[in-house]
N, C-alpha and C positions, 0 to 999 in steps of 0.2 A: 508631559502632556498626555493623559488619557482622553478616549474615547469609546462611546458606545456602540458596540456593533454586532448586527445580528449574523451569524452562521449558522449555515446548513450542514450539517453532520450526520452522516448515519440516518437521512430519513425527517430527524427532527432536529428543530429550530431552538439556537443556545444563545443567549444575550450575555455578551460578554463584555465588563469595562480594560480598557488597553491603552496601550500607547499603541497606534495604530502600526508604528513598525516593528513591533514584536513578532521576531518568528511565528510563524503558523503551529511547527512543532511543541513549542515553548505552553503556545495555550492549552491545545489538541492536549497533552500531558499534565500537565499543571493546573489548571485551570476546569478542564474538562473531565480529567482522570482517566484518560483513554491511553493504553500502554503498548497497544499495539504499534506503533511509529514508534521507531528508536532514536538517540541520540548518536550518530558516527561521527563523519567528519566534520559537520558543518560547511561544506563545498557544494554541496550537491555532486558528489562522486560517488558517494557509497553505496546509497539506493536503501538505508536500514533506514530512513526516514519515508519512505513513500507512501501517498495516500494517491486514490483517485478523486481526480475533479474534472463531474461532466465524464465521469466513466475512463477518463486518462490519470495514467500512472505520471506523478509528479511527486519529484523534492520536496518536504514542508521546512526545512531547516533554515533556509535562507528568505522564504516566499514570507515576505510580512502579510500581518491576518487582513490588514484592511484589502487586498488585491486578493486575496483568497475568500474574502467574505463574497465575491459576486461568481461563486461557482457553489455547486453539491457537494458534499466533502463524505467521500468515501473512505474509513480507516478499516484495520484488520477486523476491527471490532463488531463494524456495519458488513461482515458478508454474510454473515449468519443467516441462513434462511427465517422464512417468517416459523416455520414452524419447529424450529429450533435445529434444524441438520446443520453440517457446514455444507459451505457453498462446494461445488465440484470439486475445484482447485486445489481447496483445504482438504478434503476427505484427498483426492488425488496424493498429496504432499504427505497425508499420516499411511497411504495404504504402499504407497514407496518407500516408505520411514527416509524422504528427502531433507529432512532437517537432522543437523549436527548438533553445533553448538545452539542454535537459535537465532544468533543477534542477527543476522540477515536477512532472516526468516520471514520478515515481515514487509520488505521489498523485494523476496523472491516471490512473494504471492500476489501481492498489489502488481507488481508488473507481470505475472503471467495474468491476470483477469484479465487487465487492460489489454495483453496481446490476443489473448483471444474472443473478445470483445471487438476486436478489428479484424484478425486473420482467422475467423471460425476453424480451419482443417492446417494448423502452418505445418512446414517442413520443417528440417533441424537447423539448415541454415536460417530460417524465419523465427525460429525459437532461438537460437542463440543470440538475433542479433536483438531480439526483445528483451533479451534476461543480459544485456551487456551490460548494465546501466548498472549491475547489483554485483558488487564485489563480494567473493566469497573464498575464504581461506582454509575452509575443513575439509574438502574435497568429497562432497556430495552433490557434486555436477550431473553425473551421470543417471543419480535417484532424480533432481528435479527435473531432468531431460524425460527422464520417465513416467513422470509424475506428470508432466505438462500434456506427454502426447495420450496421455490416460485421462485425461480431463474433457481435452479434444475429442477422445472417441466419443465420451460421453455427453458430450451439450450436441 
């Protein structure tokens, strides 16, 4: 059974036909072309799926589109400034060279926006416990620890 449904993505409005329980990820990538959300677990553990919605960091893996079509959907894609910089976070994440391999790269950033869009100035303990959610196995912790409170000084 499809359905028609409208999403907010990145600013503008995408009409998509679904089977309304279709991962959010699934369309966001396939449908949309947006490459920033990764595919990891599929659990909502790994955090290489996250997008903000309503300016909060969240899973799109598991989140079917129809419960995701009544928020704003923020992907890696939409932080781009309007006049083309990266947003803080991003330049923050390229001037620490905080990324390794990548693949988590894209809910290490979605989840710092989100945290500092709540804790303007956080601490380490407030930033670790913000970047918990995003597993990462190449051991560039300490770059995005650096990357994040670099972001912070600067918004």
């Amino acid at each position: 059974m499809t359905t028609t449904l409208t999403l907010q993505v990145n600013g503008k409005q995408h009409t998509v036909t679904v089977d309304p329980a279709t991962p959010l990820l699934y369309v966001l990538r396939n449908q949309l072309q947006l490459n920033g959300p990764k595919y990891g677990c599929a659990l909502h553990q790994c955090g290489s799926c996250m997008v903000l919605f309503d300016g909060k960091a969240n899973p799109s893996c598991r989140i079917p589109v129809e419960a995701a079509a009544a928020f704003s959907i923020t992907t890696l894609e939409g932080l781009t400034q309007k006049d083309g910089s990266l947003h803080p976070v991003q330049q923050a994440f390229v001037d620490q060279q905080a990324a390794q391999c990548g693949y988590c790269l894209n809910g290490m950033v979605i989840s710092a926006v989100s945290l500092l869009r709540e804790t303007k100035k956080p601490d380490e303990a407030a930033i670790r416990a913000g970047m918990q959610r995003v597993l990462c196995r190449c051991g560039s912790q300490a770059r995005v620890m650096r990357a994040i409170k670099q972001a912070a000084e600067q918004s």
